[in-house]
C-alpha positions in Angstrom: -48.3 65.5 27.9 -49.7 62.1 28.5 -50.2 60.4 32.1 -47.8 57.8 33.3 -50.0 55.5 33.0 -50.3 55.7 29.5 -46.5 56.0 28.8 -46.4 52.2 30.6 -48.6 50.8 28.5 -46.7 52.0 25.4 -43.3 51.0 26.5 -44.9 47.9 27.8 -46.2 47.3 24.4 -42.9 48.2 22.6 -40.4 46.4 24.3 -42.1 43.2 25.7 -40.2 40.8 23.1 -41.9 37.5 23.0 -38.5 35.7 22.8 -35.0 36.1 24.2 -34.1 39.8 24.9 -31.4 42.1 26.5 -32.6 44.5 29.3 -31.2 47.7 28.8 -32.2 49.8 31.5 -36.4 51.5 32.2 -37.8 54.4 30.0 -38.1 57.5 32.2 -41.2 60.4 31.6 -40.3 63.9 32.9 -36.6 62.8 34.0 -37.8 60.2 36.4 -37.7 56.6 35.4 -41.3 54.8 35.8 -41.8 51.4 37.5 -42.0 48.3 35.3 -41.4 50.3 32.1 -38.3 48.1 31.1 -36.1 48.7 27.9 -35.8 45.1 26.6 -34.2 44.6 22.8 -34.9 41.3 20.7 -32.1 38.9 20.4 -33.5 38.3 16.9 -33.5 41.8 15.9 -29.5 42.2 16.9 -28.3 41.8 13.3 -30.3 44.3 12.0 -27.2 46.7 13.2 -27.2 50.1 14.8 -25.8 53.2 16.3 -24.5 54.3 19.9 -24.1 58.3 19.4 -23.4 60.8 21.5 -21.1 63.4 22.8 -17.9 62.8 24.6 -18.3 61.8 28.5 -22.2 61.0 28.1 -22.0 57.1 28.3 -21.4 56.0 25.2 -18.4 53.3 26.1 -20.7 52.0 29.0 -23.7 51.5 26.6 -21.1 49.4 24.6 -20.0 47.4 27.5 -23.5 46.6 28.6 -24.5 45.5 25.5 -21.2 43.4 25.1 -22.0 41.6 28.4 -26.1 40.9 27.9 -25.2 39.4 24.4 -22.1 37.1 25.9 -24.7 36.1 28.3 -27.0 34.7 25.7 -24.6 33.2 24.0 -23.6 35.6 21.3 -20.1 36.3 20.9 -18.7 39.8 20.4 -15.9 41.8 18.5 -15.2 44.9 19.6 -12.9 47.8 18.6 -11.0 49.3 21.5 -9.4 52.7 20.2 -9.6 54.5 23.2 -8.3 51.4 25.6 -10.9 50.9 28.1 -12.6 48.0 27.4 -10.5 45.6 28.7 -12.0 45.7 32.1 -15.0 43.7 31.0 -13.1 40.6 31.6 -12.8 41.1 35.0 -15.9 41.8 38.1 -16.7 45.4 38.7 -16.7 46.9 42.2 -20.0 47.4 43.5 -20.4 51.1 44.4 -23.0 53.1 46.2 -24.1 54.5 43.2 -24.5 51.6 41.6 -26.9 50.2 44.2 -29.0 53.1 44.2 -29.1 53.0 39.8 -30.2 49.9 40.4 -32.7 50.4 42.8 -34.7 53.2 40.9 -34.4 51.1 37.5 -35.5 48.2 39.6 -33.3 45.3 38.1 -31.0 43.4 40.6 -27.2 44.1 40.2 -24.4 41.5 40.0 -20.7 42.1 39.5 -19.3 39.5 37.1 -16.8 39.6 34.3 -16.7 37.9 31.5 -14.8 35.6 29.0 -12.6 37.6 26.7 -9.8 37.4 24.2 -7.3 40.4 23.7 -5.7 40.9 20.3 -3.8 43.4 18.5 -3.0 44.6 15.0 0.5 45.6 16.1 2.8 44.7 18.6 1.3 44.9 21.9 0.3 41.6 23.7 -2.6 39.6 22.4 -3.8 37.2 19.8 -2.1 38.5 16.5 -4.2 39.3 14.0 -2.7 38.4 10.6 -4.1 38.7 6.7 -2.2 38.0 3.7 -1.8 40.7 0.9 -4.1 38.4 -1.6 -6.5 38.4 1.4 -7.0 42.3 1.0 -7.3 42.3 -2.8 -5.9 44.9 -4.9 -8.7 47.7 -3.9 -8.4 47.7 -0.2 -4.4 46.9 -0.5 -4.4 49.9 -2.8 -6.4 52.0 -0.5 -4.4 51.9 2.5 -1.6 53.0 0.5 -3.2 55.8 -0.9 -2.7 55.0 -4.2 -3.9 57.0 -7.4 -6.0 55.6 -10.1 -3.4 54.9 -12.4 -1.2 52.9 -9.5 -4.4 51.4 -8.5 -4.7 50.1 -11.9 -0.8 48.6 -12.0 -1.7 46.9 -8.4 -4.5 45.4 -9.8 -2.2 44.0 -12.8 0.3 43.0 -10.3 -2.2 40.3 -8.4 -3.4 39.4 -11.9 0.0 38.9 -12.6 0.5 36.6 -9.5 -2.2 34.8 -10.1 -1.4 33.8 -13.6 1.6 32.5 -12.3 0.5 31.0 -9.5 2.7 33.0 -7.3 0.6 33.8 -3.2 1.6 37.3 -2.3 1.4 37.0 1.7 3.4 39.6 2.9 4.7 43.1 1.8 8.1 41.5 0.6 6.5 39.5 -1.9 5.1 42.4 -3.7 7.9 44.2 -3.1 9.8 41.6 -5.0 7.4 41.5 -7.5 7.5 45.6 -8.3 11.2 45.2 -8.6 10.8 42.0 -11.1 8.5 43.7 -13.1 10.6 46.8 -13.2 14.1 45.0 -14.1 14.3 41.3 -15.0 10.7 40.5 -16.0 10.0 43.8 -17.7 9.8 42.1 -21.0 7.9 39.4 -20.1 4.8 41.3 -18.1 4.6 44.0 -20.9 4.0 41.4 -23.8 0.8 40.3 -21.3 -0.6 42.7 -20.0 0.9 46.0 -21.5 3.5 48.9 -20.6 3.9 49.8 -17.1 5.6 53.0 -16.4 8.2 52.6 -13.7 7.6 55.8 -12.1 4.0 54.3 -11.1 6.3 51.3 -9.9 8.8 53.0 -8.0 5.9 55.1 -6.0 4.0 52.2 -5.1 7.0 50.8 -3.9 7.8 53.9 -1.6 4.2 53.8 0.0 5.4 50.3 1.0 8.3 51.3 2.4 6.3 53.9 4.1 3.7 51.3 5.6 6.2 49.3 6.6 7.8 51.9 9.0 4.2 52.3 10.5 4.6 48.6 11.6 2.2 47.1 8.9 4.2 44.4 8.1 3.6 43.0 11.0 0.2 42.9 10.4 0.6 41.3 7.0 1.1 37.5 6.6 0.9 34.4 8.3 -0.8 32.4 10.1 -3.8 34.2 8.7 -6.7 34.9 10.7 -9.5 32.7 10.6 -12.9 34.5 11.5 -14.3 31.2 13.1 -12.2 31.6 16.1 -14.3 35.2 16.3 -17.4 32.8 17.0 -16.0 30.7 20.0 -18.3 29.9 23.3 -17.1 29.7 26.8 -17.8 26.5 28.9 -20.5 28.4 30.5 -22.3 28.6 27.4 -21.5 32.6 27.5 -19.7 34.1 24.1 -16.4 35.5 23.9 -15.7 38.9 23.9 -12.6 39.9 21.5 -11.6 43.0 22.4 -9.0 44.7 19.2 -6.7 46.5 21.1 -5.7 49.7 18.4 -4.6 52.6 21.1 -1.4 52.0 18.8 -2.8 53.0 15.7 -4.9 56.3 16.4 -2.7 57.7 13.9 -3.2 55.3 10.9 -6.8 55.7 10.6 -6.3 54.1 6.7 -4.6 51.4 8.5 -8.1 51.0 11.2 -10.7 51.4 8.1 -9.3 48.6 5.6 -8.6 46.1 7.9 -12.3 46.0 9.2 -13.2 46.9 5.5 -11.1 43.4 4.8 -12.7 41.7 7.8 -16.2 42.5 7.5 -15.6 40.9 3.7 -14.4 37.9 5.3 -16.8 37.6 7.5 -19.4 37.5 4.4 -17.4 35.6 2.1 -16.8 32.7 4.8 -20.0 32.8 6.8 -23.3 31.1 5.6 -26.9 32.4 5.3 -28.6 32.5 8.6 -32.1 33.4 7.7 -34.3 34.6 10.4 -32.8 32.8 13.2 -33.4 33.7 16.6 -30.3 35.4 17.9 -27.2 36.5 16.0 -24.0 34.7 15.1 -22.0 37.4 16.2 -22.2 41.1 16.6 -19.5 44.0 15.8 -19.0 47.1 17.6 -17.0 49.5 15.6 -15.6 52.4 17.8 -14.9 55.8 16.8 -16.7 54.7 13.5 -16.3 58.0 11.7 -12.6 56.4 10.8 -13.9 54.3 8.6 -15.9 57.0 6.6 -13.3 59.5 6.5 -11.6 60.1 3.0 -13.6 56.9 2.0 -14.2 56.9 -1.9 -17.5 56.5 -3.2 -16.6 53.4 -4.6 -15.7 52.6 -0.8 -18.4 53.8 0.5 -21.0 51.7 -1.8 -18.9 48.9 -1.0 -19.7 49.3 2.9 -23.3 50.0 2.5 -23.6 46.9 0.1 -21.9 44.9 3.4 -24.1 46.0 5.8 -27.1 45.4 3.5 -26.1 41.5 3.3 -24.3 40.8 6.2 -27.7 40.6 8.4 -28.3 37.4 6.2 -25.3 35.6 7.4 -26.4 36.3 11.4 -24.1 39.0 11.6 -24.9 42.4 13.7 -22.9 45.6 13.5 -23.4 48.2 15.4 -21.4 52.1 14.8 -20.2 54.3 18.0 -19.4 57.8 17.3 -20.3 60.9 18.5 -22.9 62.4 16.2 -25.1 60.2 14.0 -23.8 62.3 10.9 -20.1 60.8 10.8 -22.5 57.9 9.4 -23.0 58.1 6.0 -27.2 58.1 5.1 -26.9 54.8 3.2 -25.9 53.1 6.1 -27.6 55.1 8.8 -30.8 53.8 7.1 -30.1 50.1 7.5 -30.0 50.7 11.3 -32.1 49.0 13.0 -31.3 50.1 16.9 -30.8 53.4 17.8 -29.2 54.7 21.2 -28.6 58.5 21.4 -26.8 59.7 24.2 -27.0 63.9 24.7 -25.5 66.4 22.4 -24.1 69.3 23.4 -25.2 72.8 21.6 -22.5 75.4 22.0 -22.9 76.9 18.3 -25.3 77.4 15.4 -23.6 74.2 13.7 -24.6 71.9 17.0 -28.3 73.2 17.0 -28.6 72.7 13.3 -27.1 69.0 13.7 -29.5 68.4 17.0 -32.4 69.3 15.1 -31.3 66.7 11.8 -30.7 64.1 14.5 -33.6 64.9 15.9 -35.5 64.0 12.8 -34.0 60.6 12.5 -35.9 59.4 15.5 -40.0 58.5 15.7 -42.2 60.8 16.6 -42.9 60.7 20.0 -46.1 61.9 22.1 -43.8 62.5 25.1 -41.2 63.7 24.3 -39.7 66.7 22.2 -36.9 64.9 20.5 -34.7 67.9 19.9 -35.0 69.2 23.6 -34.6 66.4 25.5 -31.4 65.5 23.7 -29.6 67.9 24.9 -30.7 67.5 28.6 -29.9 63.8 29.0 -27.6 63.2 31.9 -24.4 60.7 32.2 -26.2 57.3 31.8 -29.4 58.5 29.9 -30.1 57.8 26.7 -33.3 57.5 23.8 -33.7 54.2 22.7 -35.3 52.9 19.8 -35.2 49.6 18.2 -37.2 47.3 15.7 -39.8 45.2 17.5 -39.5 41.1 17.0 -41.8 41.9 13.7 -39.6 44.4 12.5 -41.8 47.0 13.3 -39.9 50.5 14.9 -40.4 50.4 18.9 -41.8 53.8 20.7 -39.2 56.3 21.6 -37.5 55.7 25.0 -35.6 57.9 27.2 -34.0 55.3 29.1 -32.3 55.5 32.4 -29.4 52.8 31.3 -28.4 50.3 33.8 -24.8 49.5 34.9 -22.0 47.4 33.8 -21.6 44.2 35.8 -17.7 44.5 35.1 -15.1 46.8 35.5 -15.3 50.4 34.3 -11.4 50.8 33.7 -9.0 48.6 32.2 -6.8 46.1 33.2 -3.1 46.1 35.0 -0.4 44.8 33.0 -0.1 42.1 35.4 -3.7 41.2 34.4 -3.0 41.5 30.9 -0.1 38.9 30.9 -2.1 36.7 32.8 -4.9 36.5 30.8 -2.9 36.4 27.5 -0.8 33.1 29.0 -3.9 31.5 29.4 -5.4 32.2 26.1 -5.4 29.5 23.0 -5.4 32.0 20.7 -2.3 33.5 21.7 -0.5 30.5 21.2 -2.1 29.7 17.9 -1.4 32.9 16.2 1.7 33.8 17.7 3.7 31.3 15.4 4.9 33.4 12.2 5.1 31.2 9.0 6.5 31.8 5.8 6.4 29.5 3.5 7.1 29.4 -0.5 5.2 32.6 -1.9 5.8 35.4 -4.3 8.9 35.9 -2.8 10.9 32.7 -2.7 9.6 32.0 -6.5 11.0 35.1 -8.3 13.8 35.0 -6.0 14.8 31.6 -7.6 14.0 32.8 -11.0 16.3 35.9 -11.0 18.9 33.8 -10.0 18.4 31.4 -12.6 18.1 33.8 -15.4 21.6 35.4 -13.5 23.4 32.0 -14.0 22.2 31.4 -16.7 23.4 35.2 -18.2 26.5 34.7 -16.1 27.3 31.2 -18.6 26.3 33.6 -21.5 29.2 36.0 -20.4 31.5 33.0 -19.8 30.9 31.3 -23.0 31.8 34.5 -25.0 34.9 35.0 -22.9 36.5 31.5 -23.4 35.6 32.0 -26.9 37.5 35.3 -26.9 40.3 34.0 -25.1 40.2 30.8 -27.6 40.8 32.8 -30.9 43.2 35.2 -28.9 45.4 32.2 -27.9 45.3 30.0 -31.0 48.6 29.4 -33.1 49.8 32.6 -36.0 49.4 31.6 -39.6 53.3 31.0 -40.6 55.5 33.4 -42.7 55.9 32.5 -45.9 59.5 32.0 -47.1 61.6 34.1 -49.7 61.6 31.5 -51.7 58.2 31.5 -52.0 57.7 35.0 -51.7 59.4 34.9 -55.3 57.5 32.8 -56.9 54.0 34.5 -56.3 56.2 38.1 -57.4 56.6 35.8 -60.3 53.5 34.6 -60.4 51.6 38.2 -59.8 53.7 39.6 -62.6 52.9 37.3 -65.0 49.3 37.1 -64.5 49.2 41.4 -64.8 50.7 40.5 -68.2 48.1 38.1 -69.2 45.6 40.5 -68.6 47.5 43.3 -70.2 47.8 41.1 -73.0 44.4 39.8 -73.1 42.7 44.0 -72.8 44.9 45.0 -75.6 44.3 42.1 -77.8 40.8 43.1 -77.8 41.4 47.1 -78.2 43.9 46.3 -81.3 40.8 44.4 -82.7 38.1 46.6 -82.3 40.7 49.3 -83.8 41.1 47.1 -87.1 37.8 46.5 -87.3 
């Protein structure tokens, strides 16, 4: 194996950025980390995404929080997700410790406890900014997704928004297409099969239970207004540090279709709304998705080439995302590729299946003159990690093992006490925590229902009076004896006419 000496120069070489750059900690050779050899990662090369692996207890949610704070303190503002709860001690000063100070020391970089700005906001019902999308927001694919729909309801969603968009009718929350699967089950049957063709109502009636269903997971909360808007995402401090919005989802561990499309549905946003950056020097914003494999899990392929195509383009718009999981498998190939920065904490091999998935991992990483990837992944301590990233060029730096440095804020989360105080100061809170509902889908067939009811109801009370009319109206009167007689005499006579008349003719015909 190679001399220190030589190691320096190539780390030196690798991550000396020209321009702005986040330390990350010092590359270490044979466990120990080596003087001056400093981990530093381009601000510019931050949207070109990555991956924080590793197994459970090896750092992983530190990495996250250290590179949270170095990007708010350039100026980048952050969204994290928080599934596990413990990131919301990053808005407040960690607590130096002893071992702290001597992590410090060895890495040689000078430690200060700070916190930082942040914004706490929820999905669901705990305290926070309230995050908020409208059913048209989501589209008919995602919308159909998180209700686990089949292809054939998928297809009668996708009539239904075509349907409200014909007709100019928003659907913001789950009781406007509620109302609209019970209008175009009963009163507007007619009118939605002569446009757009038969809908069965069974498909109806079992969208309309998953509905119901998401509704008792608390979802319609979640959906409606005041909508969102991703700009607030991008907000810097007076300090000139970026916000760190923290998405609180410890609530929704258990609606991991719930988790996936709404970042699906945000990270869509985000690129819709957002305009091309180019190669600028730092990113607009960067994404940390925790527990990442949710999204992947029962994605369709259709899903899953919708994600990679987002991560493809979103680099364009200054945008960053970065996946934490615990093996870099969970991620599917087509997006592990467009990684750019790679952080691999240590596995853990305890069967056949683990070595066989330390030695793929392995693979995924450059080839290194010093170190043997696969080995020294499994004996990184707490802490430890390899780092590679793309140089300012774009180039792939040297493998690292890198002894990481510490969070300057808390490593635990806040009191409730600190929660509430924080969320009463907060803009946000008070911006989003106003629910509107204004004229949509469902006010609109509401009022048409009731007029086509009235306007049945004067049908039905137009044929009654007319009933009642003919019912009520004078009798013809009886005719008198008198007059009875005379048509007796007149009926009698006339028979004999014609008795006359058909024997006249016979009598004839006989002489003839």
């Amino acid at each position: 194996m190679a001399d220190s000496a030589l190691f320096l120069e190539t780390i030196t070489l690798g991550y000396q950025p020209k321009g702005s750059s986040i330390t990350l900690g010092t590359a270490m050779l044979n466990e120990q980390p080596v003087e001056g050899a400093f981990v530093k990662i381009p601000l510019k090369t931050m949207n070109r995404h990555g991956l924080i692996a590793g197994a459970t207890g090896t750092g992983k949610t530190k990495t996250l929080q250290i590179l949270a704070e170095q990007l708010s303190e350039n100026g980048v503002p952050v969204l994290m997700m928080d599934i596990k709860g413990d990131l919301s001690g990053i808005a407040k000063a960690a607590e130096v410790q002893p071992f702290i100070t001597e992590r410090h020391t060895k890495i040689g970089l000078p430690y200060e406890a700070k916190g930082f700005p942040v914004e706490l906001m929820t999905l669901s019902q705990q305290d926070g900014v309230r995050l908020r999308s409208t059913v048209s927001e989501f589209g008919p694919v995602l919308f159909s997704r998180v209700l686990g729909l089949n292809d054939t309801q998928t297809g009668v969603v996708n009539v239904i928004f075509k349907y409200c968009d014909d007709h100019n009718m928003p659907l913001l929350d789950l009781k406007d297409i509620k109302k609209v699967l019970q209008y175009i089950t009963d009163e507007g049957k007619a009118d939605i099969e002569k446009e757009y063709g038969q809908i069965s109502t069974s498909s109806t009636g079992s969208i309309l239970r998953k509905i119901v269903e998401l509704e008792q997971q608390g979802a319609d909360i979640f959906f409606g207004e005041l909508s969102f808007d991703i700009k607030d995402l991008m907000r810097i401090d007076d300090q000139g540090r970026g916000y760190i919005n923290i998405i609180r989802l410890t609530d929704i561990q258990d609606k991991p279709k719930m988790f996936s499309t709404f970042m699906l549905s945000l990270l869509a946003e985000i690129y819709n709304q957002m305009p091309e950056k180019g190669d600028a020097d730092r990113p607009e914003l960067v994404i940390f998705i925790d527990e990442a494999h949710l999204i992947f899990d029962e994605a369709t392929k259709t899903l899953l080439d919708q994600i990679e195509t987002i991560v493809k383009l979103i680099r364009s718009k200054g945008v960053g995302i970065f996946f934490v999981t615990q093996n870099p498998t969970d991620v599917p190939n087509g997006v592990l590729s467009q990684l750019g920065l790679k952080i691999q904490h240590a596995l853990r091999a305890f069967t056949a299946t683990d070595r066989k998935a330390i030695k793929l991992t392995a693979e995924n990483y450059p080839i290194s003159d010093f170190y043997k990837t696969d080995e020294i992944i499994t004996q990184l301590g707490t802490g430890e990690a390899l780092v590679t990233a793309l140089s300012e060029k774009g180039n792939p730096t040297p493998l690292a093992a890198t002894m990481l440095r510490a969070p300057m804020s808390r490593m635990d989360i806040l009191t409730a006490d600190e929660i509430s105080t924080l969320n009463a100061s907060s803009k946000l809170v008070k911006k989003y925590g106003e629910v509107l509902d204004r004229e949509s889908a469902y006010e609109i067939l509401c009022k048409k229902v009731e007029t086509i009811e009235a306007q049945e109801a004067q049908a039905q009370q137009q044929k009654a009076e007319e009933k009642a009319t003919k019912s009520t109206s004078p009798s013809r009167p009886q005719p008198s004896l008198g007059g009875d007689i005379a048509k007796s005499v007149i009926k009698v006579a006339t028979s004999a006419t014609f008795i006359r008349g058909v024997f006249g003719v016979l009598n004839k015909m006989f002489r003839k």
